[in-house]
N, C-alpha and C positions, 0 to 999 in steps of 0.2 A: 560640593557633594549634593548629591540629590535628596530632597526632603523624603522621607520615610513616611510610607503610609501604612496607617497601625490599621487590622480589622480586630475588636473586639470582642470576644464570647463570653456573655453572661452580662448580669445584669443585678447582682447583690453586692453583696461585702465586699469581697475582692474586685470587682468590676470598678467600684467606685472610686476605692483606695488607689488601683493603678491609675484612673484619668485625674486623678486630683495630682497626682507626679506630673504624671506627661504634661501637664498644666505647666510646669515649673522647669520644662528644659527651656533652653536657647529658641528664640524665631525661626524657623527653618530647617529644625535637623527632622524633627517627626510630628506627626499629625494624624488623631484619630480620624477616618475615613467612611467607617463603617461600625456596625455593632449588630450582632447577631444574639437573641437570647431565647429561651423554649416557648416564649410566647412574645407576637407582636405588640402586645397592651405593655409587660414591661421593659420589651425594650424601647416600644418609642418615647417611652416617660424620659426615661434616664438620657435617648437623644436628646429630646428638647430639651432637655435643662444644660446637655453642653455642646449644643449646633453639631451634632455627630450627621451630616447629610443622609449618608444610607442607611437602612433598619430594613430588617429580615428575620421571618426565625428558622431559613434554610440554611444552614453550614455551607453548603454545596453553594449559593450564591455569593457567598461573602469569597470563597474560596476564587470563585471564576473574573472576580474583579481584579484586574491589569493596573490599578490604582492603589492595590494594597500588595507590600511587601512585607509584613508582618503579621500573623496570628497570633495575638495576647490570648492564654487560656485562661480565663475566670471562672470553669463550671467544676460541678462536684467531679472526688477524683476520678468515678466510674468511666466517665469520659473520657479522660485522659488522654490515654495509650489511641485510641482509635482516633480522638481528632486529631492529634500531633502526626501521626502516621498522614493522616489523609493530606494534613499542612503540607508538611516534607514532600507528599508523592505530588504535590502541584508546584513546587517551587518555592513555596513561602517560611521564610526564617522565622521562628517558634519563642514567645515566652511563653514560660507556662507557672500558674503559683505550684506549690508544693501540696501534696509528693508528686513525685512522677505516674507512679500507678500503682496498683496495689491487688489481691485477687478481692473479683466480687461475685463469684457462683460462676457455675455453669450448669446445664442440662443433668437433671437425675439431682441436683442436691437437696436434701432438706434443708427446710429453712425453719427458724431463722441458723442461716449459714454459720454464723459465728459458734452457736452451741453445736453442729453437727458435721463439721466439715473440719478430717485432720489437718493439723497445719502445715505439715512437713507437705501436703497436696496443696494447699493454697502455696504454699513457697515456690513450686514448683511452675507455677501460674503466674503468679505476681513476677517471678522474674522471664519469665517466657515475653511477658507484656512489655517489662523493661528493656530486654534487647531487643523487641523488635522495634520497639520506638528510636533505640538508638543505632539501630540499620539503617533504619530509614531515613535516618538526618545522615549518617555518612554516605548511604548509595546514593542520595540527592543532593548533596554537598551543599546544607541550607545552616545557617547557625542556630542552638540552641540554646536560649537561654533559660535558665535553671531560675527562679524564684526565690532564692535562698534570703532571705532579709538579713539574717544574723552574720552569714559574710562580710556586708557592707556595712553592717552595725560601726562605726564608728572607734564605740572599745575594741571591738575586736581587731580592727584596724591598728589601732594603738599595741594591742596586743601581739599583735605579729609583728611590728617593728620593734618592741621590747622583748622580746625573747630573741632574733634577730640581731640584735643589740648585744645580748648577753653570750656567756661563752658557755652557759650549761645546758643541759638537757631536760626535756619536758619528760616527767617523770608520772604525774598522773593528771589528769583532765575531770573538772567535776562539771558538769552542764544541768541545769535547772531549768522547768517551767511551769507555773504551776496557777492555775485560775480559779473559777465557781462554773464554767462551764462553758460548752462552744455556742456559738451563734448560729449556727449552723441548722438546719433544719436534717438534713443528710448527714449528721455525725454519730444519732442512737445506732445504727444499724450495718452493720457489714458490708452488706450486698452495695449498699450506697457507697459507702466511704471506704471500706476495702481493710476495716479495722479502727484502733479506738484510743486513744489518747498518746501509745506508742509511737501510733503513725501519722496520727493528723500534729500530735504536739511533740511527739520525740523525733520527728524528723529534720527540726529547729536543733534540737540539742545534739543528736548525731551527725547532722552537717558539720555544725559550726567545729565538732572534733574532728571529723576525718581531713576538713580541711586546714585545721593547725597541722594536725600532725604530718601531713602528704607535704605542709608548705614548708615547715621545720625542715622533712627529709632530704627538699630541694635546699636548704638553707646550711645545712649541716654535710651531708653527704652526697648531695648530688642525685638524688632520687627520692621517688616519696616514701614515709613508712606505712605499710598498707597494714588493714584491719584485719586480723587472722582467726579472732576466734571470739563468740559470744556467750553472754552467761544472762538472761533474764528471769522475772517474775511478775507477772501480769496478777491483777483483780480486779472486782467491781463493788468499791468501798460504797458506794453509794444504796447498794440493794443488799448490802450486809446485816445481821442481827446488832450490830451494833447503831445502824443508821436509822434500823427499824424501832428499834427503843427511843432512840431520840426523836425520832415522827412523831412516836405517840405522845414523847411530852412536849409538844409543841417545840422543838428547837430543834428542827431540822427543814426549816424552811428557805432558808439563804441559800445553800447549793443549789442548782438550776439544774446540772447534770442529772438526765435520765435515762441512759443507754439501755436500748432493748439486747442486744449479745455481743458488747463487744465490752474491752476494759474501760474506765475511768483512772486507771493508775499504774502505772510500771516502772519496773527498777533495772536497768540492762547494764552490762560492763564489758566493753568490749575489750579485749585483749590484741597489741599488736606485735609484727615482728620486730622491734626493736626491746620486746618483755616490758613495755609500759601498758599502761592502763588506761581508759576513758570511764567515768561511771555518769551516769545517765540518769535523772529522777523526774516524771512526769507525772500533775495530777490535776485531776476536772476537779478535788476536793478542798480547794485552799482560798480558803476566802483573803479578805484585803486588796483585792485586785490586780492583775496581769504581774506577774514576778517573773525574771527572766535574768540568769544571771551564770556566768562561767567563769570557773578559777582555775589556775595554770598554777601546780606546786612542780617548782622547776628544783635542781642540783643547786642552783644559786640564787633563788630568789621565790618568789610568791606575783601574782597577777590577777589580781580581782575583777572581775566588768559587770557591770550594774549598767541593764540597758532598758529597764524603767522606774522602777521604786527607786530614785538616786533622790536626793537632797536639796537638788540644785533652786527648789523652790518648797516652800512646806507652808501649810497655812490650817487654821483653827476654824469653826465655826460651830457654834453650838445648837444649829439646827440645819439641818439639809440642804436646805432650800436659799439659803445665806448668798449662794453665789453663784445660783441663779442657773441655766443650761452651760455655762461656760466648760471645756471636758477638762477631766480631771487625768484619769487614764481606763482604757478598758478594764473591764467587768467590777468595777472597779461597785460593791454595793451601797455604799453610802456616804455624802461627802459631809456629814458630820462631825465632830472632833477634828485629830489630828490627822491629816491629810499632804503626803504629796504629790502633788499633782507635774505632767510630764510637761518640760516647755514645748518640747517640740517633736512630738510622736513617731512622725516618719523619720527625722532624721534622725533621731537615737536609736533608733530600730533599724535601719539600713534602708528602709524603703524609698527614698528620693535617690540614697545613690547607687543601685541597683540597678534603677530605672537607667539611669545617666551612663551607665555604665554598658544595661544591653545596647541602647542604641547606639551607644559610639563603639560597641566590637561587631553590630551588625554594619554602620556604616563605612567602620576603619575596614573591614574583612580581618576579623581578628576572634579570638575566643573570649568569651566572656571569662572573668573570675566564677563564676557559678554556670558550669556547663552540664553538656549531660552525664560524662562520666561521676562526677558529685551525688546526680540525680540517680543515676542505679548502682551506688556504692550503698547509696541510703536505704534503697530499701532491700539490696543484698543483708546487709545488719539488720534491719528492723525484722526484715520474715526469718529471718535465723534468730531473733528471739523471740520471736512467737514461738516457732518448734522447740526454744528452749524453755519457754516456759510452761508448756503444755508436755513435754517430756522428763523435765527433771535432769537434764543434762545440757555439759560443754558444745556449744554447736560450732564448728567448720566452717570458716565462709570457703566460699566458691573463687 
């Protein structure tokens, strides 16, 4: 088979996270080519440091190159929908991180969007955006791969061959995520990020359910069980009279989270047709470091996954500084005391086999585990709880 030429867009967090993968497949199957980011000064940094030949900060150029069959998306979600479109209408098979897209304003809206724009209009938008991206990958017949980390997470992996295993039924879904806040520079604000800890962090925890339970319905009945109805509650702990008293006594300095109109915190339960349950808790509020964790209470068993805070290593130190830049795990505020720290980041988190996995369903001609229908199932769910948290009622999916 032919080597795979990746073109790259962006040039921060996720930019990075994905070439440190691609570093780590087979000789021969793919090779970044290119890399495109909003300005020449960062993208040609991040070239040099990994022999990326071409840099650009035109989309339009990276697209016209006949050496690249791949568009990795690294840019905030606003972008999304319109690059992946553009990918698709030139030919080029798509990764893209999460979400797929999301609404970020349009013409006449006040801003900031978040405080002034109804949801049940943004939902309307936000999913307008998601089918046309996934027209566009089927009128172009290009493959889509979905970003989903928590699929390829490993427990979860585990997870689906023990319930699999089992002869009972998944009866409810508990998914957690919960930090001190994003990296992100584009994550205070709507109009950038298209919403706020629901959709940048509950997208993680509604994946990782719609896909147990779709893979269960193939597993059990021969089809998947689809998500029929949501129940949320959105806030913004952070800018609360309860946050505001702790400022003023000095002990509200650790959270990092500072969102201009969007949540820091959501509680969502999706309801599906088989009458089970998913419930969903996201929060920018939770210090100790990156938590990320789903349980499976099944008819005949229990299934716990711990895909960072696990045990597998734990160490002491009684000053910070003890052990030196070595990582411990994200947002992680202090490596003081008792501490455990991740052996191995991307692979307990899915990220390395993800990776391994787009390219071998773009090379096999094959669908990836994480495609697009995953990617507009998510935010089908996620914008039917924003209307529900913003109305005070049961929402309908589509």
């Amino acid at each position: 088979m032919k080597t795979l030429g990746i073109g790259l867009v962006g040039a921060r967090y996720g930019a990075r996270m994905h070439l440190a993968n691609f570093a780590h497949l087979p000789p021969g199957s793919a090779v970044v080519r290119g890399l495109c980011a909003r300005t020449l000064e960062s993208a040609t940094a991040l070239a040099q440091e990994n022999n990326i030949p071409f840099v650009t900060d035109d989309f339009g150029a990276l697209l016209a190159r006949d050496d690249i069959d791949v568009i990795d998306l690294c840019v905030p979600p606003a972008l999304h929908h319109e690059f992946a479109i553009r990918a698709a209408d030139a030919g080029k098979h798509i990764i893209m991180e999460k979400p797929l897209t999301g609404y970020f304003g349009a013409p006449g809206d006040t801003e900031p969007i978040g405080r002034h724009v109804p949801r049940s209009r943004m939902r309307e938008g936000a999913m307008r955006n998601a089918e046309a991206v996934r027209a566009a990958v089927r009128r172009n017949g290009v493959r889509f791969c979905y970003a989903e980390n928590w699929v390829y997470s490993p427990t979860i992996a585990k997870m689906r061959r023990l319930i699999g295993a089992s002869k009972g039924s998944v009866l409810e879904l508990r998914a957690e995520e919960n930090h001190s806040g994003s990296n992100s520079v584009y994550s205070r604000d709507w109009k950038s990020n298209g919403g706020g800890a629901l959709l940048r962090m509950g997208v993680h925890s509604v994946g990782a359910c719609l896909h147990l339970k779709q893979w269960e319905g193939e597993v059990r009945r021969g089809q998947g069980i689809r998500p029929v109805s949501v129940v949320a509650d959105t806030a913004n702990l952070v800018h609360s009279p309860a946050a505001d008293r702790a400022r003023q006594a000095n002990a509200n300095r650790w959270i990092s989270a500072d969102p201009i109109d969007v949540e820091n915190w959501a509680s969502l339960i999706i309801g599906f047709d088989d009458g089970t349950r998913a419930s969903v808790l996201v929060s920018d509020a939770g210090l100790g470091g990156l938590n990320t964790r789903v349980t499976a209470y099944m008819t005949d068993g229990v299934i716990k996954t711990n895909m960072t805070a696990n045990d597998a290593i734990e160490t002491y130190a009684p000053d910070a500084t003890v052990f030196g830049d070595e990582f411990f795990t994200e947002k992680l505020e202090t490596k003081a005391g008792w501490n455990r720290p991740s052996c191995d980041a991307d692979w307990f988190r899915g990220f390395a086999q993800e990776i391994t996995d787009f390219v071998g369903a773009i090379r096999g001609d094959r669908e990836p585990r994480s495609g697009i229908d995953l990617a507009v199932a998510c935010i089908d769910v996620i914008y039917a709880g924003y209307v529900s948290a913003e109305e005070g009622r049961r929402v309908s999916l589509s």
